[in-house]
C-alpha positions in Angstrom: -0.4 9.8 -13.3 -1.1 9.5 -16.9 -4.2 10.3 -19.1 -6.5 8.0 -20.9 -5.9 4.2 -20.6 -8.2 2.0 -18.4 -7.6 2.1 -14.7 -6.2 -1.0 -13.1 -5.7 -2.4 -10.0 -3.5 -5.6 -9.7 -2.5 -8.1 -7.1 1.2 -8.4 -6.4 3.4 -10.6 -3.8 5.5 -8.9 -1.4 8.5 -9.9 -3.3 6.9 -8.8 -6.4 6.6 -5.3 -4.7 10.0 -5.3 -3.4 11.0 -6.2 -7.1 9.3 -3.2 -8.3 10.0 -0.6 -5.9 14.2 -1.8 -6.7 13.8 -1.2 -10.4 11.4 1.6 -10.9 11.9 4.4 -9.0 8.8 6.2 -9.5 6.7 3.9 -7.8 5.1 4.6 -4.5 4.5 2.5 -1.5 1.5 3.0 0.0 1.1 1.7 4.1 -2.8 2.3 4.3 -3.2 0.6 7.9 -3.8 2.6 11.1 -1.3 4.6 13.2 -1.7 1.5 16.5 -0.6 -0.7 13.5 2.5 1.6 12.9 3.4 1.7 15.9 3.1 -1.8 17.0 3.7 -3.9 14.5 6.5 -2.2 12.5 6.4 -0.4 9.0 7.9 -1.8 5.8 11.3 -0.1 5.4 12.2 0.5 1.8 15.0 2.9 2.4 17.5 1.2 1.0 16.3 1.1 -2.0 15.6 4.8 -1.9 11.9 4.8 -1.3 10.1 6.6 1.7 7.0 4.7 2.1 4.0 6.9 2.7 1.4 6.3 5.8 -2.2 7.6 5.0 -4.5 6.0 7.0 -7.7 4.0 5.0 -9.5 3.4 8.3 -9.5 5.2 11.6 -8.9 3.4 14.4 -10.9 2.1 16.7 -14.1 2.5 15.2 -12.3 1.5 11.3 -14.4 4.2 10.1 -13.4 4.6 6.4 -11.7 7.9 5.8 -13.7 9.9 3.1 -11.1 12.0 2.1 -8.7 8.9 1.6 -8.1 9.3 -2.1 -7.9 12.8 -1.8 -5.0 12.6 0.9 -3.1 10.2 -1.5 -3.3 12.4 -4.7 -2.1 15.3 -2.3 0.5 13.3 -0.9 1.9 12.6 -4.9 2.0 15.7 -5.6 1.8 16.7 -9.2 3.7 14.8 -12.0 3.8 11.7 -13.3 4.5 8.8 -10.7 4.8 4.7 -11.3 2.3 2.2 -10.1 1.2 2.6 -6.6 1.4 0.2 -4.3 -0.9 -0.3 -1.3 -0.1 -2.3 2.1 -2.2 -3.4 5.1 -2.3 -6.1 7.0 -3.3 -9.1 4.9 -4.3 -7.2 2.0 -8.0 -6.1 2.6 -8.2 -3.1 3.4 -5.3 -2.2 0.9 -7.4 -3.6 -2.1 -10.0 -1.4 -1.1 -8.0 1.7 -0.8 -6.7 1.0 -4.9 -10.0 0.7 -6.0 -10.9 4.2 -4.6 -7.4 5.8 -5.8 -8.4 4.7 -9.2 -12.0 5.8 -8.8 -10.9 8.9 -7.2 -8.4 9.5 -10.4 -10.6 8.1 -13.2 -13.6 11.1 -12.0 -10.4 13.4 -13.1 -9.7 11.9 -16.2 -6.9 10.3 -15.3 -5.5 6.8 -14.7 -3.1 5.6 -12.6 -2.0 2.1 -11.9 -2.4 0.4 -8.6 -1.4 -2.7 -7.0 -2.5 -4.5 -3.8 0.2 -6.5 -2.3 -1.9 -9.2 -1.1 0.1 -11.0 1.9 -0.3 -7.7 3.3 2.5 -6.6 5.7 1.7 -9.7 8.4 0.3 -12.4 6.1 -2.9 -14.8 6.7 -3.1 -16.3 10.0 -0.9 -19.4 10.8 -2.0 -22.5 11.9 -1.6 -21.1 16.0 -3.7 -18.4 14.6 -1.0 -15.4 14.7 0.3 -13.4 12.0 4.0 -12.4 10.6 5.1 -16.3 10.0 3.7 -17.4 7.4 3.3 -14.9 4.9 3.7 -11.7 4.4 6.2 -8.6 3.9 7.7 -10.0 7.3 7.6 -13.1 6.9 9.2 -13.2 3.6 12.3 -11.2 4.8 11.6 -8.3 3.5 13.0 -4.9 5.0 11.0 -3.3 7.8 11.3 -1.5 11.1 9.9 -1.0 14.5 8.3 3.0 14.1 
């Protein structure tokens, strides 16, 4: 995190994330989906690149009740010191945008800023034309690494 500036949140491809993650090693990858997504779907898998993505649920599942304490969980989850751009993952890129916005917010009422980007694809991607998701966009569907959690 760094003080002063103007707080952004950015949009970002999965490629564009994977780019990132490779060359700056202080940036964060941020799976805000739910823990049935997790575990049956598959997680992005950024270990060879020596990232360990973190999981901090935006919305509970099954009612999607936003978690209040959302930001608060990421910050903890940092720790202290500076950090990169974060970068936020859901599905198709929702939820994730909403999650920056309140990681900024939730920084900015401390006086500080911190970058955040929402990979937009999300980790399936928009719906095909069969309607199902992970073809056509998408962390999965653009090769990237990932696994079965």
């Amino acid at each position: 995190m760094k003080s002063g500036g103007d707080p952004l949140v950015g949009e970002i491809c999965p490629t564009e994330a994977w780019r990132i993650l490779s060359a700056e090693s202080d940036a964060r990858l941020i799976d805000v989906r739910t823990r049935a997504e997790w575990g049956f779907v598959g997680v992005p898998d950024a270990g060879e690149i020596g990232h360990q993505t973190l999981f901090i649920e935006w919305a509970r599942y099954p009612d999607m009740s936003i978690d209040p304490d959302f930001a608060a969980r990421v910050s903890e989850e940092l720790g202290h010191g500076m950090v990169g751009p974060l970068l936020f993952i859901c599905r198709s890129g929702a939820r994730s945008m909403q999650a920056a916005h309140a990681v900024v917010a939730h920084f900015a009422e401390q006086g500080e800023s911190v970058t955040c980007l929402n990979v937009s694809e999300g980790f399936e991607g928009d719906l095909d034309a069969k309607g199902h998701r992970g073809g056509h966009n998408g962390w999965k569907a653009r090769g990237l690494a990932w696994r079965q959690s």
